[in-house]
C-alpha positions as CSV (number, residue, x, y, z in Angstrom):
1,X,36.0,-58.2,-59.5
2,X,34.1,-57.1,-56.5
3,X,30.7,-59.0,-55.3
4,X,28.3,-56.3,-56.6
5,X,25.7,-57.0,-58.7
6,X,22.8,-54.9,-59.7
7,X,19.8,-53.6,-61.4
8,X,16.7,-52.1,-61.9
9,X,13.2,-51.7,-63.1
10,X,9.9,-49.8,-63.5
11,X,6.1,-50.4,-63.8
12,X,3.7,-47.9,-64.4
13,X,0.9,-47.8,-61.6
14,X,-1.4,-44.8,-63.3
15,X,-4.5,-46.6,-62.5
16,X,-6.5,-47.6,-65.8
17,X,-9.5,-45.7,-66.8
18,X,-11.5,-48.0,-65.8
19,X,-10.8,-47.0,-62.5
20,X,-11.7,-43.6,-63.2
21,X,-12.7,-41.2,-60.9
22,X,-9.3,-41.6,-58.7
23,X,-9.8,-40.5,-55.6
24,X,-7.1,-38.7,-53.8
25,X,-6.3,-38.1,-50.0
26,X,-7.6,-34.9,-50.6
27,X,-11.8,-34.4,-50.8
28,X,-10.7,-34.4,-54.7
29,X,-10.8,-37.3,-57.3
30,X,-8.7,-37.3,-60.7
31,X,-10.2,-38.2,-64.2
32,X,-7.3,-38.0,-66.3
33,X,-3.7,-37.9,-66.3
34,X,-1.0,-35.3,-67.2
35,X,1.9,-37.8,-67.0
36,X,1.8,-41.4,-66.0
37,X,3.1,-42.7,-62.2
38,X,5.4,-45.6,-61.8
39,X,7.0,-47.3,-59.3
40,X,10.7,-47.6,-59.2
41,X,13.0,-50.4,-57.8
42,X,16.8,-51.0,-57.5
43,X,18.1,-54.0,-56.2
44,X,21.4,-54.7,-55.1
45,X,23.0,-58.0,-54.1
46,X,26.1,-58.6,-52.1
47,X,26.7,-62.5,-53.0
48,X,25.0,-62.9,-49.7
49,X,22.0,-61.0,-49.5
50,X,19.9,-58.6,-51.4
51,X,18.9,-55.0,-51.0
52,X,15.5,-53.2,-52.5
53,X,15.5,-49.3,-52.7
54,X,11.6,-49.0,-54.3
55,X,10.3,-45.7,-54.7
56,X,6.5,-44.8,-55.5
57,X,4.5,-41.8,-57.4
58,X,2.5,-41.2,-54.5
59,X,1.5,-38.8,-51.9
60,X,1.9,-41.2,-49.2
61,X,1.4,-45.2,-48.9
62,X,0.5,-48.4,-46.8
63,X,0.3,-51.7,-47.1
64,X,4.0,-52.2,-46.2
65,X,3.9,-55.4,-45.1
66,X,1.8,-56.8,-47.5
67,X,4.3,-55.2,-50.6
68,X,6.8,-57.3,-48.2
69,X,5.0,-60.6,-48.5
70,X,4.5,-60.5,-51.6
71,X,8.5,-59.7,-52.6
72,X,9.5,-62.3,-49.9
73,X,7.3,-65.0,-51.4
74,X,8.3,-63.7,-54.6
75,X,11.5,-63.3,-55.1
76,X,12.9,-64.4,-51.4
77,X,13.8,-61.2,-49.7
78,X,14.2,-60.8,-46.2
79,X,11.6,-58.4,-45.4
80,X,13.9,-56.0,-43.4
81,X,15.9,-55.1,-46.8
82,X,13.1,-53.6,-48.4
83,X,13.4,-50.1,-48.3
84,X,9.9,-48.2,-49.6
85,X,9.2,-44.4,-50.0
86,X,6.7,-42.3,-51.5
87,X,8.0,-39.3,-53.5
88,X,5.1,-37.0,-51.6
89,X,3.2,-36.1,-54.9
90,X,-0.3,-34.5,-54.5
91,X,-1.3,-35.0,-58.1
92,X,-1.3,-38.8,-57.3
93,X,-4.0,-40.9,-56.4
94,X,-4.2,-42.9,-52.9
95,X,-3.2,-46.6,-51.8
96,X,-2.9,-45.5,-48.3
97,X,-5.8,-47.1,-46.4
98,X,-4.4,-45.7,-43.2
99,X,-5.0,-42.3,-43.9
100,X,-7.4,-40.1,-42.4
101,X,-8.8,-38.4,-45.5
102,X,-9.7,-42.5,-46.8
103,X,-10.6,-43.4,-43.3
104,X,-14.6,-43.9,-42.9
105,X,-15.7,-43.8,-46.0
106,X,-16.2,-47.1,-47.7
107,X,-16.9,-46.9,-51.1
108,X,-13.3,-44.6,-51.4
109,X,-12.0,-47.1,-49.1
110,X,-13.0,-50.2,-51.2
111,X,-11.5,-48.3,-54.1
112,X,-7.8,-47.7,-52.4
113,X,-7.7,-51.5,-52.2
114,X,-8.1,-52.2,-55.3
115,X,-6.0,-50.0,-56.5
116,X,-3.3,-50.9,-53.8
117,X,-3.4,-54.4,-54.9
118,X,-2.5,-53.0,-58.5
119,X,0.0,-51.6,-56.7
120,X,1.7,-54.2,-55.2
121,X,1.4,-56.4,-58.1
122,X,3.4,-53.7,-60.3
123,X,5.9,-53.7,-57.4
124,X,6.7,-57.4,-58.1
125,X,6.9,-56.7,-61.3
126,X,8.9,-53.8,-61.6
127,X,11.4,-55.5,-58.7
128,X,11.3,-59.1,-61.2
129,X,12.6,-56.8,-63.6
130,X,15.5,-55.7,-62.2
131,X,16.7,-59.3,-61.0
132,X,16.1,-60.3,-64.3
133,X,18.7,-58.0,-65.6
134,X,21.5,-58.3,-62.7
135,X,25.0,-57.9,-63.7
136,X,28.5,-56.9,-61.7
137,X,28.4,-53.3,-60.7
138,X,30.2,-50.5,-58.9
139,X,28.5,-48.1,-56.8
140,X,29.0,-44.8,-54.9
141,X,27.7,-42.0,-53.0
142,X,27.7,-38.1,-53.8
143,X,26.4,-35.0,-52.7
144,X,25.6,-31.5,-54.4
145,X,23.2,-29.0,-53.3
146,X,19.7,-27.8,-55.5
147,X,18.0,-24.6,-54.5
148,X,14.5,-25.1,-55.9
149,X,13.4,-25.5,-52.1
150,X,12.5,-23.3,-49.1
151,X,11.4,-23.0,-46.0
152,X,7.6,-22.6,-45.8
153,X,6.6,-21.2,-42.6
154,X,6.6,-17.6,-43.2
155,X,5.6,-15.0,-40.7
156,X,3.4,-12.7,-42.6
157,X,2.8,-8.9,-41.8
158,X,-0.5,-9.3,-39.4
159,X,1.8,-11.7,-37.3
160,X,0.4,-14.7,-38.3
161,X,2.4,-17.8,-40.1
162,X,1.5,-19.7,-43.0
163,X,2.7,-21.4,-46.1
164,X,4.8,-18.9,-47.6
165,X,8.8,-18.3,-48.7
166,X,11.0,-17.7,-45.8
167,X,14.5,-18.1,-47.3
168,X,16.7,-17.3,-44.2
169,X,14.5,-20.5,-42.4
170,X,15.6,-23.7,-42.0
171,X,16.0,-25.8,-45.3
172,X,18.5,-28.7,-46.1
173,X,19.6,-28.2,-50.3
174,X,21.5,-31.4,-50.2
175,X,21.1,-33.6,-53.1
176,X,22.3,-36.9,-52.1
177,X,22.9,-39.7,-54.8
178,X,23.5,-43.4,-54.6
179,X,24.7,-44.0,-58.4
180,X,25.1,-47.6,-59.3
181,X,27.0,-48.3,-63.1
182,X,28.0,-51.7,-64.5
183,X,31.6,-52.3,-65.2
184,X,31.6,-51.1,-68.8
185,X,30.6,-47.7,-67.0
186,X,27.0,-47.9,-68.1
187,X,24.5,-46.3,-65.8
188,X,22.1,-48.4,-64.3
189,X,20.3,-46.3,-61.9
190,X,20.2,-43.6,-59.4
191,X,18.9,-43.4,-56.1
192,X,18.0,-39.5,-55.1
193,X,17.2,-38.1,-51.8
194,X,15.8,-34.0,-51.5
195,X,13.8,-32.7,-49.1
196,X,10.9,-31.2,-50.7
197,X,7.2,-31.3,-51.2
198,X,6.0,-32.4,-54.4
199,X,3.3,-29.7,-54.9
200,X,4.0,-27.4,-57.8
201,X,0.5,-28.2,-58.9
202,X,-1.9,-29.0,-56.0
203,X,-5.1,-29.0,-56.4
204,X,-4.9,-28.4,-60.2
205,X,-6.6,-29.2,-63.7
206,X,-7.1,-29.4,-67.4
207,X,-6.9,-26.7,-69.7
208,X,-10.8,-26.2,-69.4
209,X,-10.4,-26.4,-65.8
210,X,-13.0,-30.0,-66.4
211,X,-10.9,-33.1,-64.7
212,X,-8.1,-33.0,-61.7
213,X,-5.2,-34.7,-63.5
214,X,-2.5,-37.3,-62.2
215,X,1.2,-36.5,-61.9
216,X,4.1,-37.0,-60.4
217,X,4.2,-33.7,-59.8
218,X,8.1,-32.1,-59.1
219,X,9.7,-35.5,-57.9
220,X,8.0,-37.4,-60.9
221,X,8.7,-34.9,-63.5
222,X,13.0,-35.2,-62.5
223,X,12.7,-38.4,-62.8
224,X,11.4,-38.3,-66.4
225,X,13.5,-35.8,-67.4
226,X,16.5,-37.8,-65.9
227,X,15.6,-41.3,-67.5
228,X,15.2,-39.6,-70.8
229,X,18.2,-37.9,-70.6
230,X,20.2,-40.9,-70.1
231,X,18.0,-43.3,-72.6
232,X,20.6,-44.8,-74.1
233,X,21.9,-47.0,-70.8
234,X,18.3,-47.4,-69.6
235,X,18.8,-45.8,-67.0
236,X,16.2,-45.8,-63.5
237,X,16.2,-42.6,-61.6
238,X,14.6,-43.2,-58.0
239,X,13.5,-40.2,-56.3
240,X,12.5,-39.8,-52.4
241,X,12.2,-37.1,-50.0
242,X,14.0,-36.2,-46.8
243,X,13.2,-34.2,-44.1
244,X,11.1,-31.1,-46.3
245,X,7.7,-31.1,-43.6
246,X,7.8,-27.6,-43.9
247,X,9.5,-26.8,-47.4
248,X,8.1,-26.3,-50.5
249,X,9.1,-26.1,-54.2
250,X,10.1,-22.3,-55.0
251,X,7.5,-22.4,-57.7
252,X,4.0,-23.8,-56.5
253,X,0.2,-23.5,-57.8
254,X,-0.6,-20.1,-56.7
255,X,1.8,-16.8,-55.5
256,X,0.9,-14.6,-52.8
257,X,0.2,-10.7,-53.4
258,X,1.1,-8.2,-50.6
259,X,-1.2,-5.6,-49.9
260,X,-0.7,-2.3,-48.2
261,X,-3.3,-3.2,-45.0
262,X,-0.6,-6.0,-43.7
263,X,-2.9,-8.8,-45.5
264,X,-2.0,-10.9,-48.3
265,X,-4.4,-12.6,-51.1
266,X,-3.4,-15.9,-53.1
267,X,-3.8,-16.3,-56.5
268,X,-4.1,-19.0,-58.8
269,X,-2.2,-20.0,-61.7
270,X,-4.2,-22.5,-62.9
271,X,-3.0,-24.6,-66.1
272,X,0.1,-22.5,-65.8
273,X,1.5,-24.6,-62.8
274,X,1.9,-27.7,-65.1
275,X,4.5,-25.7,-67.3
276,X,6.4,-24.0,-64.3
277,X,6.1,-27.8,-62.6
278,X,8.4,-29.2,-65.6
279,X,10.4,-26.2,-66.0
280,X,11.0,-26.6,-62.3
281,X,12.1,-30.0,-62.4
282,X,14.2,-29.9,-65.0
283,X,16.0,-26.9,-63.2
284,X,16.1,-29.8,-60.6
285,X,17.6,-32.6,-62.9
286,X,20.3,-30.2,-63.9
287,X,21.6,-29.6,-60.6
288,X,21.9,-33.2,-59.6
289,X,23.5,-33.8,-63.3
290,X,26.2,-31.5,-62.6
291,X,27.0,-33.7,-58.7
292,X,26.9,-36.6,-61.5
293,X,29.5,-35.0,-63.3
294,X,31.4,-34.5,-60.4
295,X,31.6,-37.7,-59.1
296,X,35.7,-39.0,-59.4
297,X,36.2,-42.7,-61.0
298,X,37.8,-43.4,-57.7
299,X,35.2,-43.3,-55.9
300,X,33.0,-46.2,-56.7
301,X,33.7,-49.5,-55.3
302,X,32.6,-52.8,-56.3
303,X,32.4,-54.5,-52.9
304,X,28.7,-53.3,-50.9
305,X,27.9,-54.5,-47.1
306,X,24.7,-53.4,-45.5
307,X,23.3,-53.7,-42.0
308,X,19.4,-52.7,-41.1
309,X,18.0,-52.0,-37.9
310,X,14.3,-51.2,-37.1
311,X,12.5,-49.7,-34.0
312,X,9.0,-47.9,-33.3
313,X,8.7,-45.1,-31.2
314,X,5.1,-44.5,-29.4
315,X,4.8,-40.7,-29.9
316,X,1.8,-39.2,-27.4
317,X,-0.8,-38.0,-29.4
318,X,-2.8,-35.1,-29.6
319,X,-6.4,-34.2,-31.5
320,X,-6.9,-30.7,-32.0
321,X,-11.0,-29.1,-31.6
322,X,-13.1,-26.5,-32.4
323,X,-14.8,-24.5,-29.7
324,X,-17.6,-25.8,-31.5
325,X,-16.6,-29.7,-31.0
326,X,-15.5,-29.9,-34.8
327,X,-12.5,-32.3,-34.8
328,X,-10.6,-33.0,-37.9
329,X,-8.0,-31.2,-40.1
330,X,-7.6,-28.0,-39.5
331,X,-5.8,-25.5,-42.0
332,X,-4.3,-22.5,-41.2
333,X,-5.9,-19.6,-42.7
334,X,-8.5,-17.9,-39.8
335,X,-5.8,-17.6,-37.1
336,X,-9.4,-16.5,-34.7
337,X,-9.8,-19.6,-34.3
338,X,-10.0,-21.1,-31.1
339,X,-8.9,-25.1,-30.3
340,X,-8.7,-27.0,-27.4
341,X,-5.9,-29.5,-27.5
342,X,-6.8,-33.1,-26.3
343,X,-5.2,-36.3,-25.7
344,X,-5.6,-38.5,-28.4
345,X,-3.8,-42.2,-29.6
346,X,-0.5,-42.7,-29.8
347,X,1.6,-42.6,-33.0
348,X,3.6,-44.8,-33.5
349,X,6.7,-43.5,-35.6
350,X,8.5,-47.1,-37.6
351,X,12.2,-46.0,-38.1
352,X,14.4,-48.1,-40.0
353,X,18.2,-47.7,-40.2
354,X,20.2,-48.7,-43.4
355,X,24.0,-48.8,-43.1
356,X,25.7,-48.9,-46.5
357,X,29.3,-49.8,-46.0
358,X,31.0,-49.1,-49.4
359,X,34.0,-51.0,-50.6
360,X,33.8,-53.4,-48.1
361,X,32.6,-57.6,-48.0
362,X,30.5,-58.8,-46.4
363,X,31.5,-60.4,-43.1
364,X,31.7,-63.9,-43.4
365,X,31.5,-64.5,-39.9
366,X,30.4,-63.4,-36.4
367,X,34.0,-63.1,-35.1
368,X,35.2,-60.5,-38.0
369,X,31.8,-58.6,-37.1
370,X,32.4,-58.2,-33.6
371,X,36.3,-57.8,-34.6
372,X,35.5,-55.0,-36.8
373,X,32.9,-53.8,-33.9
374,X,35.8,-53.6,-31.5
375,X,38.4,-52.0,-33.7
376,X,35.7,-49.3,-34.2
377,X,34.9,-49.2,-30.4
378,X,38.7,-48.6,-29.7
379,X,39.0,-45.7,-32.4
380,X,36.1,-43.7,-30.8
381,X,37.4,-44.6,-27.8
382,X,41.1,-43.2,-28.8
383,X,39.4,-40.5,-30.0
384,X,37.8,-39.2,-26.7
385,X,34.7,-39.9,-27.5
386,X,34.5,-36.8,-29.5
387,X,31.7,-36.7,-32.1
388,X,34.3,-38.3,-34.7
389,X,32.0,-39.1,-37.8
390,X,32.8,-42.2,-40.0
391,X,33.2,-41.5,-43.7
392,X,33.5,-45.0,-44.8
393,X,29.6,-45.5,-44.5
394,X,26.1,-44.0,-45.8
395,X,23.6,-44.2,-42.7
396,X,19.7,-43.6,-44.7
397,X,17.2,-43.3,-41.6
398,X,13.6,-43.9,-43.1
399,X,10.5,-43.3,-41.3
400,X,6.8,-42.9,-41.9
401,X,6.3,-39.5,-40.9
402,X,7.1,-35.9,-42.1
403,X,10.1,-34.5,-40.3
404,X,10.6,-30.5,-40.4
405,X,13.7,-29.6,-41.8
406,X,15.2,-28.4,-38.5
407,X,15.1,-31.8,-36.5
408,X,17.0,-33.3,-39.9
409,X,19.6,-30.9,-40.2
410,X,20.0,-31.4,-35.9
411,X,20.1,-35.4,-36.8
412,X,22.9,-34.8,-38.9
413,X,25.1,-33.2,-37.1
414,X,24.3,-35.4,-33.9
415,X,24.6,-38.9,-35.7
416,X,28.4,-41.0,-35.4
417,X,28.4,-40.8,-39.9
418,X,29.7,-38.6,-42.1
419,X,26.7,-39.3,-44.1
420,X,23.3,-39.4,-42.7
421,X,20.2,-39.5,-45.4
422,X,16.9,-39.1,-43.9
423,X,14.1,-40.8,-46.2
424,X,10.3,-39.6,-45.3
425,X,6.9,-41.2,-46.3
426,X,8.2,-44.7,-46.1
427,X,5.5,-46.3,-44.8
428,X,2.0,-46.3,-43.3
429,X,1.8,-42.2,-42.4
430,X,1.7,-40.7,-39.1
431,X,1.9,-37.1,-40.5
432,X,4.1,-34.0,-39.4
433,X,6.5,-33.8,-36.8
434,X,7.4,-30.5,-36.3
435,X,9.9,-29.5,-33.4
436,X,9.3,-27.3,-30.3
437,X,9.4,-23.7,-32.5
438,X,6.4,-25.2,-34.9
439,X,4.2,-25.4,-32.0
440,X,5.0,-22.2,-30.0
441,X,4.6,-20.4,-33.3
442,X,1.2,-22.3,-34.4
443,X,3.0,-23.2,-38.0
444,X,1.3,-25.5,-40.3
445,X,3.1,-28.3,-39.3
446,X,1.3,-27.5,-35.9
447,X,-2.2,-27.4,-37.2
448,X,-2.3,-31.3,-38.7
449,X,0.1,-32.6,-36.3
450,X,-0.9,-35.5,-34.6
451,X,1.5,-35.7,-31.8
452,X,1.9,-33.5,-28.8
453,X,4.0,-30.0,-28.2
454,X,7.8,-31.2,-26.9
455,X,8.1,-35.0,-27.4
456,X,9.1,-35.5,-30.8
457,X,12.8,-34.6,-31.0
458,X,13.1,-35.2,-27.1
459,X,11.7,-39.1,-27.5
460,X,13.2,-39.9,-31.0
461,X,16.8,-38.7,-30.9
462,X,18.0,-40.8,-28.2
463,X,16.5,-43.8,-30.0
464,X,18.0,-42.9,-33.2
465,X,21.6,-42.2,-32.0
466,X,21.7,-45.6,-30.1
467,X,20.5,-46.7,-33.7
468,X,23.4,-45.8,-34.6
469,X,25.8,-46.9,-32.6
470,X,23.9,-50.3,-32.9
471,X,25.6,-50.0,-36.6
472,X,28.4,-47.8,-36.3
């Protein structure tokens, strides 16, 4: 028997009606719900130390470090090895006090901290849950590929670019699983990364078009249909996003029509979007069944090591004005108008590195880590420093930003690991990040960016790789 054990839990974190109206990030607020948000938590434990993957029905979050007080006073995690995400959903109401849509008002803010603190209160909960229920496990790694994604930035016919459907841009279909079973094969859970935008149904509402209604929109909605599907092990199905700044789902809450003068005109689908959402997601789920099926006995193990490192990255930021002195968010839609581009705060960009090492102990001392440092040292040394990867590891690289899809799909071919998984929205947001193209082009990702033309990629990818070879 390996030294694996693991488990994990749920708690629902729809906010009661009591709470009602729900504000949102966006100048909305919800008054009912179209299917209930939870949190989800898988814990794994080594014999030496534990692990926390916890995932959240949310558009974005904060509070990070008080979720890790509360787990390490809890439950006595180290506070590096908790690992947070939100799944991006914009039918969800806000906990993030950080963000700029919650920012400076204070009756909305007052209401985000309550509601945070129910958060982090079902966090515990849902994380007590899965150590009550720890048991020896195996776990492994797999990839397939789901095409209910695409690029967003589409160049329309009058020249400009906006949200649309390029499907020749950049866009990563990888479906990467972390699947966890017990030793009678039972499935306990499984951790998913996509990189997509959970808006199938921004922006919508009831029947009688009344109340904006809560959901977890796309990432939520797999979940469900996941957890259902596999009732009978009680299975928990964590979803998170990777690197999908300028993606969208393939089915969304309106569809453009083309017209002959070069324009184009959006229309609504109203309640609609709620049925293409589910259809959508469960179009989703069946993808990532079929790399469940494909996964081979062999390659679980029951033996887990793990290594975190963390780092933050000051970003130069950038406000973007109206001729007219209006600052603020700025969507894309009148490309007449004219901004100036002004030094603003820094951002500062929290990355955190995870190194799974499958099949392997933990070290029990310093000398077989910095033996088993060496022997790697002297393998990428013998092989001439070529980019060899390592396939005896999964690297997940978290950060709380929004990463376009071409920086991610750069990262992983630039990183020292076989397997790189970039996790976004993990932790108090920053916003996009596009790459040099989104701002030459004036691209959504442009518009609400908060940090300058030319220093994303350029500042974060050195730190990233030497990350990496921190843990390699």
């Amino acid at each position: 028997m390996g030294n694996l054990k693991a488990s994990a839990g749920k708690a629902c974190i729809t906010p009661p009606e009591s709470m009602y109206p729900a504000p949102s990030f966006l100048p909305i607020a919800f008054e009912g719900v179209y299917k209930d948000l939870y949190v989800r938590a898988l814990v794994l434990d080594n014999g030496q130390e534990k692990l926390a993957l916890i995932t959240y029905d949310a558009a974005d979050m904060s509070r990070s470090e008080d979720m890790k007080s509360a787990l390490a006073e809890a439950y006595g995690f180290k506070k590096e090895n908790l690992c947070f995400a939100a799944t991006h959903s914009h039918e969800a109401p806000t906990f993030d006090n950080t963000h700029d849509g919650n920012i400076g008002d204070p009756e909305k803010m007052k209401w985000v901290v309550a509601y945070g603190d129910l958060v982090i209160a079902q966090t515990v909960k849902a994380v007590g849950a899965a150590l009550g229920t720890m048991r020896p496990a195996k776990i492994c790694y797999h990839t397939g590929e789901s095409y209910i994604n695409v690029c967003r930035d589409e160049q329309f016919e009058d020249g400009t670019w906006g949200q649309g459907m390029d499907f020749t841009g950049p866009c990563d279909h990888t479906v990467a699983l972390l699947q966890v079973r017990d030793l009678q094969d039972h499935l306990i859970a499984q951790w998913i990364n996509f990189g997509v935008h959970g808006t199938c149904c921004y922006m919508q509402m009831d029947e009688k078009h009344e109340k904006y209604l809560m959901a977890g929109d796309l990432p939520g909605m797999t979940s469900e249909y996941l957890e259902e599907r596999y009732r009978e092990d009680g299975a928990v199905f964590l979803w998170c996003s990777g690197a999908a700044a300028n993606v969208n789902p393939i089915f969304g809450s309106d569809y453009y029509k083309y017209n002959h003068d070069k324009s184009h005109t959006s229309v609504p689908l109203g309640y609609e979007a709620w049925d293409r959402c589910e259809a959508l997601a469960q179009r989703h789920a069946v993808d990532i069944i079929k790399a469940m099926n494909a996964i081979e006995p062999q390659e679980f193990s029951e033996d887990l090591s793990f290594a975190v490192v963390e780092q933050t990255v000051s970003l130069p930021g950038q406000k973007l004005v109206r001729k007219d002195g209006t600052a603020g968010m700025i969507i894309p839609g009148d490309h007449s108008i004219e901004l100036d581009i002004l030094d603003a705060e820094p951002q500062n960009l929290r990355l955190k590195l995870l190194v799974l090492r499958l099949g392997e102990k933990p070290a029990d001392s310093c000398a077989e880590k910095n033996a088993e440092k060496d022997t790697d040292k002297d393998i990428n040394s013998n092989a001439n420093k070529k980019n060899i990867k390592n396939n005896s590891k999964v690297a997940i690289l978290s950060m709380n930003a929004e990463l376009v899809a071409e920086i991610g799909l750069r990262l992983k071919e630039e990183v020292p690991f076989e397997n790189l998984v970039i996790v976004t929205h993990a932790g108090e947001r920053i916003g996009y990040l596009p790459d040099k193209s989104g701002y030459d082009r004036r691209t959504f990702a442009f518009y609400t960016s908060k940090v300058k033309d030319g220093v994303t990629e350029e500042r974060i990818t050195p730190v990233i790789l030497k990350m990496c070879e921190e843990l390699s």
